[in-house]
C-alpha positions in Angstrom: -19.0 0.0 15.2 -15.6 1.0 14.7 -13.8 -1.5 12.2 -10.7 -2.0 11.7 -8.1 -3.3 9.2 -4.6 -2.6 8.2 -2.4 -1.4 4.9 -1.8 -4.8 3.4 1.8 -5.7 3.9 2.9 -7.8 6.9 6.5 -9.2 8.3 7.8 -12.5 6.3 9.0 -15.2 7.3 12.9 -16.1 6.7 11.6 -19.1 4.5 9.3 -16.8 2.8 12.3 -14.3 2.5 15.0 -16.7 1.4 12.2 -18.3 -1.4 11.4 -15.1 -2.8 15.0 -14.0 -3.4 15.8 -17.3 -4.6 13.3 -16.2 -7.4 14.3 -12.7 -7.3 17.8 -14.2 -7.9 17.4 -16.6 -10.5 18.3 -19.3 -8.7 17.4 -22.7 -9.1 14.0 -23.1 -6.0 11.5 -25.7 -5.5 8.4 -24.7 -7.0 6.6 -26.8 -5.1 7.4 -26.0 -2.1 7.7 -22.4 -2.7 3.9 -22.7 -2.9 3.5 -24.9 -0.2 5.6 -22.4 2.1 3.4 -19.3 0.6 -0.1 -21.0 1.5 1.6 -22.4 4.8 2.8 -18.4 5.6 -0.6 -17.1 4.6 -2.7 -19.3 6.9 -0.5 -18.0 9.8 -1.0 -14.4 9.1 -4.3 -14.7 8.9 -4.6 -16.7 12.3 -2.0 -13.5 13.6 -4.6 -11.1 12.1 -7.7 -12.5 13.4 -6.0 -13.0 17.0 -5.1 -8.9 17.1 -8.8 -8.6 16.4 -8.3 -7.1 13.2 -11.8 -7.2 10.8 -10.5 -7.0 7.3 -7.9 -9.3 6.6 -5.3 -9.8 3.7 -2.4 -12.2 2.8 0.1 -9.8 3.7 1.4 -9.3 0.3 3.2 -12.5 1.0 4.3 -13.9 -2.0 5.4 -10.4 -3.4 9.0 -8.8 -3.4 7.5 -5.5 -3.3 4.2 -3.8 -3.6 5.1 -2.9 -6.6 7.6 -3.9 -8.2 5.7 -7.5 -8.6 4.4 -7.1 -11.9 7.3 -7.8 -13.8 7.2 -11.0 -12.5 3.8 -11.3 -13.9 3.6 -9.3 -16.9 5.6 -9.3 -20.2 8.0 -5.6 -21.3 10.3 -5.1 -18.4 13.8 -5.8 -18.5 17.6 -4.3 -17.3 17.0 -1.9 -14.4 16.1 1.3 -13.4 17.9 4.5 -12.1 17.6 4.8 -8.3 15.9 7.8 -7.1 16.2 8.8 -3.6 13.6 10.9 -2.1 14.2 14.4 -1.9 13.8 15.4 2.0 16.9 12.4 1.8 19.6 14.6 -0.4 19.0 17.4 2.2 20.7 15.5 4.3 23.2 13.3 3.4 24.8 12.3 6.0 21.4 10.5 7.3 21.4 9.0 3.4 24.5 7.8 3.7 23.8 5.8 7.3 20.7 4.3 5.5 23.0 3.2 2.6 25.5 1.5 4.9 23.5 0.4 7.3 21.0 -1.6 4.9 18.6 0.6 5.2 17.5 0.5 1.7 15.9 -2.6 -0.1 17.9 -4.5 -2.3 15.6 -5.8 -5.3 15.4 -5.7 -8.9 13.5 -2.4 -10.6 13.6 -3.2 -14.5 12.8 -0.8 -17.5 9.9 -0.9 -19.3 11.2 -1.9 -22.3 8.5 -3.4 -24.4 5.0 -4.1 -24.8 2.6 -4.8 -21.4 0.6 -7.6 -21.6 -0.7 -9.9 -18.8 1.2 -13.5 -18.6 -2.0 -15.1 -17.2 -3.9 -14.6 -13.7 -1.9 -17.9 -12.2 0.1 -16.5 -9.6 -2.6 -13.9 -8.8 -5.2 -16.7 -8.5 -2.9 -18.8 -6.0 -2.3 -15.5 -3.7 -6.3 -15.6 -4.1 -6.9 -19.3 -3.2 -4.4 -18.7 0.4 -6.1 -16.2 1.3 -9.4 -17.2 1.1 -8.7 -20.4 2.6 -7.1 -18.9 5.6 -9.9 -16.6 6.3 -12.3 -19.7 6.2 -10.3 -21.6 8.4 -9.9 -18.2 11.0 -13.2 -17.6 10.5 -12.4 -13.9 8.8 -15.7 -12.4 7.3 -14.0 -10.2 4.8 -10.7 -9.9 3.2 -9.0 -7.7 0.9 -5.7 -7.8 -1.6 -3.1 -5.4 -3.0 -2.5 -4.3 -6.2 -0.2 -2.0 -8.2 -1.9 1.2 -9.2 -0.4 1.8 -13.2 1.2 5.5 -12.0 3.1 3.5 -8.7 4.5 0.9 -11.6 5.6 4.3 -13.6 7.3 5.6 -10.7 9.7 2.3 -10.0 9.3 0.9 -13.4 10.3 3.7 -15.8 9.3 4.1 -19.2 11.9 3.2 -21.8 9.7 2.0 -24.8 6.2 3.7 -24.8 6.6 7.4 -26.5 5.1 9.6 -23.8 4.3 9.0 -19.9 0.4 9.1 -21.0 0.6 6.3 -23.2 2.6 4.3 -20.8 0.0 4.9 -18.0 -2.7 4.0 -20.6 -1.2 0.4 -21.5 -0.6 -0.3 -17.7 -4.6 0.8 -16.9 -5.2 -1.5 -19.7 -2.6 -4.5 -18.6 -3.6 -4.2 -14.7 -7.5 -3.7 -15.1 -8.3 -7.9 -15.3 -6.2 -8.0 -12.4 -8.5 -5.6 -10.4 -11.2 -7.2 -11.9 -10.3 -10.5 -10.4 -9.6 -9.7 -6.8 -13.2 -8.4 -7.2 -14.8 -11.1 -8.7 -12.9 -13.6 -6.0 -14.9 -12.0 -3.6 -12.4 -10.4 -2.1 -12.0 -5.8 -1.5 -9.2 -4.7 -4.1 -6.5 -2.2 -2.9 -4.7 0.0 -5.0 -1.2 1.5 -3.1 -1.2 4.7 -4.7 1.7 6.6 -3.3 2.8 8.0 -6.9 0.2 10.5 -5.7 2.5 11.9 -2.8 5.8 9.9 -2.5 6.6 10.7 -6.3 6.7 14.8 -5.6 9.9 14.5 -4.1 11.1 11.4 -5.7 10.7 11.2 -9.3 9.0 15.0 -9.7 10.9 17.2 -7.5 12.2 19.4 -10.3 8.2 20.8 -11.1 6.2 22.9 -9.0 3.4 21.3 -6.8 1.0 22.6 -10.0 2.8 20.8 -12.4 3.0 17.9 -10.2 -0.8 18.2 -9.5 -1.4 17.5 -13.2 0.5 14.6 -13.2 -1.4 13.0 -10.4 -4.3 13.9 -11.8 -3.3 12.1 -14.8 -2.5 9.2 -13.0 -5.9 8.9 -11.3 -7.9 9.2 -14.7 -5.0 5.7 -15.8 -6.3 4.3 -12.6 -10.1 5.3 -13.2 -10.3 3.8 -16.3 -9.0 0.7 -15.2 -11.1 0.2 -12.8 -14.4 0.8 -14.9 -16.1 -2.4 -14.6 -15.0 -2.7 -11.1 -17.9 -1.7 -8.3 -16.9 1.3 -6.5 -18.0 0.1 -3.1 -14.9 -2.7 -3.5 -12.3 -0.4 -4.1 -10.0 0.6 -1.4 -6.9 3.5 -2.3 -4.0 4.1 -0.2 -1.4 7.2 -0.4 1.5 8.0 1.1 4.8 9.8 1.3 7.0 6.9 1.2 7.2 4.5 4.1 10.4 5.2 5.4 12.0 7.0 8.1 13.4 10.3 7.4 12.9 14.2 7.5 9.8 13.8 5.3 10.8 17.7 4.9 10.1 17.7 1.3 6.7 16.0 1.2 3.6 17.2 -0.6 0.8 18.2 2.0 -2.3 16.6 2.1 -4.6 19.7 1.9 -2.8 19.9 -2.1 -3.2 16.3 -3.0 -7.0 16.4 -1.2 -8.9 16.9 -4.6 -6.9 14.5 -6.8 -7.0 11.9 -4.0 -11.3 12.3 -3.6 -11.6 11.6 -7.1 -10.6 8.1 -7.5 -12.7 5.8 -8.3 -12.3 4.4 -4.6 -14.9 4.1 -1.4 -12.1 3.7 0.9 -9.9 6.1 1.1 -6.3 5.0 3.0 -3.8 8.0 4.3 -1.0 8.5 6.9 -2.0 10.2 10.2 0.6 8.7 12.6 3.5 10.1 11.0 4.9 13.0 12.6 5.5 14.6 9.5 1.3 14.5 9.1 -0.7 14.2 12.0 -1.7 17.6 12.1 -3.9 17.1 9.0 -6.8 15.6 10.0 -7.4 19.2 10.5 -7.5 19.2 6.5 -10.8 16.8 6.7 -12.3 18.8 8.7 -11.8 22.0 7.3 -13.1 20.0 3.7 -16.0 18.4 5.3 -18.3 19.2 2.5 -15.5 18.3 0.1 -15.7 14.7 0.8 -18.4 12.5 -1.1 -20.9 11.2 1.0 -20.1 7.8 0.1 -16.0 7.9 0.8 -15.3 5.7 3.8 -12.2 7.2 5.6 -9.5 5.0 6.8 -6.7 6.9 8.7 -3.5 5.5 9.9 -3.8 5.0 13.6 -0.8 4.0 14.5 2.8 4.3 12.3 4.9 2.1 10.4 8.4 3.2 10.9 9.2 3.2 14.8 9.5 0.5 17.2 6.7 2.5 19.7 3.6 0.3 20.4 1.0 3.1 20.4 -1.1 3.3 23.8 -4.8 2.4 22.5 -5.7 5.7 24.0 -3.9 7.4 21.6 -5.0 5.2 18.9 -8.6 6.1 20.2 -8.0 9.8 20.1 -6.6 9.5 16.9 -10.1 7.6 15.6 -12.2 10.0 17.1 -11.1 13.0 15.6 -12.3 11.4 12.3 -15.4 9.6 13.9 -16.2 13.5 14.7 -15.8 14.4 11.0 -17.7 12.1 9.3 -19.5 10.0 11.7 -18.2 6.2 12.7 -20.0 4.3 10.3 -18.1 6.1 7.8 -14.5 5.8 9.6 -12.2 1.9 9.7 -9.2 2.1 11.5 -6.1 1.4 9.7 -2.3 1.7 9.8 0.0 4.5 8.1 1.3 2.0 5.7 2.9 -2.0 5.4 4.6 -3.3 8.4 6.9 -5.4 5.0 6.3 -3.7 2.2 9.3 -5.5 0.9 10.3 -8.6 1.3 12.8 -8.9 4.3 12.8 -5.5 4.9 10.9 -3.7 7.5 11.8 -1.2 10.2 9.4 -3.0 12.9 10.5 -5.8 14.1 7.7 -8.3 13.7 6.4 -9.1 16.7 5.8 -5.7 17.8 3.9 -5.1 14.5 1.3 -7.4 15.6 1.7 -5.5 19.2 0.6 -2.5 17.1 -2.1 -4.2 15.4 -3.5 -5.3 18.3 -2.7 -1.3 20.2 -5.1 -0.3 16.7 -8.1 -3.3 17.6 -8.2 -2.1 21.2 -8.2 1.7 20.5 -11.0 1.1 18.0 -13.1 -0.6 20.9 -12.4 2.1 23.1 -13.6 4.7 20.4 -16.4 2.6 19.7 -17.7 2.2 23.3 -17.3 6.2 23.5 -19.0 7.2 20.3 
């Protein structure tokens, strides 16, 4: 069987948007019904997920302003802001920069310093994301359900160090503050995924002045932060995803996956998420193959069957096609269809409009039945 299941982020709804930002704001909000409208959102994604025949569910990030970025709303030592730091394959060319600018094409949200300690403010916010989600699946009758988390090098790379005296030490409290999150997640029952695109995005973002060896170490350091915080968490429950940023653009400056292949097979992760829709990176499923015997018997590949950025609803016999060349790899019990990234990995931003997202969600379920029925 060919399973399938998606990044984790998913479109917002404008009350969702406008109670998040209200928040995000400091404005006065309703706490009540902030929570009322999260849990009310949650339920309908869910219903939306299960309906597009999708097997591993999640909240769709909903309560979050950012995949990443979250934390500081849940963890003591950030403050101010950060510098901005547009990707690299952007400065080429500037022109295309400067449309994004104007046109909104870039998220508006806080990014604050790390300016003191890290140290959890309590598990009550993570606990009600918990509590919607699990609720919803019951009620949609979804079997199994996972949730996002920040991965401590993806906080590093939007929420820069300006207290801790080195990089290292800064990764090692954020393993340290973020691992009883991980734990949680787990322990609710639920599949933990760590977004991880400090592994590729951050080569031509925050790194682009190093060679791809320097850069290498870095990752590498970031995946032994991530490693040890996830020590007391089961292997088998840990899902990671990389990318090279989930944007549209010339991508001409990204890392290729056939460099990043070692540091990403070493995580402490079964399932292992990655981009093959985007044009910049389709051709390397050819990397997989060539590194058969590189990958652990026990990693679960989940590809990126259809893309994130364009308004295209992928014909399921593309998405099929796409599946099988993996299926052929490593066999389908070891292959669950997926997307390239989050169809809102920010709140009230996304380049798909949000009824076609769950067009391509549904384009993904039926490819993966077409795969299956062929393997």
């Amino acid at each position: 069987m060919v399973t399938t299941t998606h990044t984790g982020s998913l479109p917002r709804s404008q009350k969702v948007v406008d109670y998040i930002f209200a928040r995000e704001r400091g404005e006065a909000y309703d706490a009540a019904g902030f929570d009322a409208a999260m849990t009310e959102a949650v339920e309908a994604t869910v219903k939306r997920q299960v309906a597009a025949g999708v097997d591993i569910v999640s909240d769709g990030e909903t309560s979050k302003i950012s995949y990443a970025t979250y934390v500081k709303d849940r963890y003591t030592g950030f403050s101010g802001d950060s510098p901005r730091n547009a990707p690299g394959d952007l400065k080429q060319f500037p022109t295309f920069l400067k449309r994004l600018a104007e046109g909104g094409g870039t998220p508006q949200y806080a990014r604050p310093m790390c300016t003191g300690e890290v140290r959890s403010k309590g598990q009550g916010e993570l606990q009600k994301d918990i509590a919607n989600l699990k609720a919803a699946m019951a009620t949609h009758g979804a079997q199994r359900g996972f949730m996002n988390a920040a991965s401590p090098g993806v906080i590093s790379l939007f929420l820069q160090n300006d207290h801790y005296k080195t990089r290292d030490a800064y990764l090692a409290a954020l393993a340290e503050a973020m691992a009883e999150e991980y734990r949680t997640i787990v322990d609710a029952g639920l599949d933990l995924q760590l977004d991880c695109p400090d592994l590729a995005l951050s080569r031509h973002m925050l790194f682009n002045d190093l060679s791809d060896a320097e850069f290498l170490k870095i990752a590498g350091a970031h995946v032994e932060a991530l490693n040890h915080a996830l020590a007391d968490v089961p292997e088998d429950r840990v899902r990671i995803h990389i990318c090279w940023g989930n944007y549209e653009g010339p991508h001409t400056c990204d890392i290729g996956m056939d460099k990043v292949f070692d540091t990403l097979m070493s995580a402490k992760a079964r399932y292992v998420l990655f981009e093959t829709s985007n044009p910049r990176h389709a051709h390397e499923w050819t990397v997989f193959r060539d590194r058969r015997a590189d990958i652990p018997e026990d990693k679960v590949l989940v590809p990126g069957v259809v893309d994130t950025t364009s308004n295209f609803v992928e014909h399921p016999e593309v998405v099929a096609q796409r599946i099988e060349r993996f299926t052929g790899i490593v066999g389908t019990d070891r292959v669950i269809a997926g997307s390239d990234c989050g169809f809102g990995t920010f709140a009230g931003f996304g380049a798909v409009d949000p009824e076609i997202a769950y067009a391509k969600i549904a384009a993904l379920s039926e490819g993966a039945r077409i795969a299956e029925a062929r393997a």
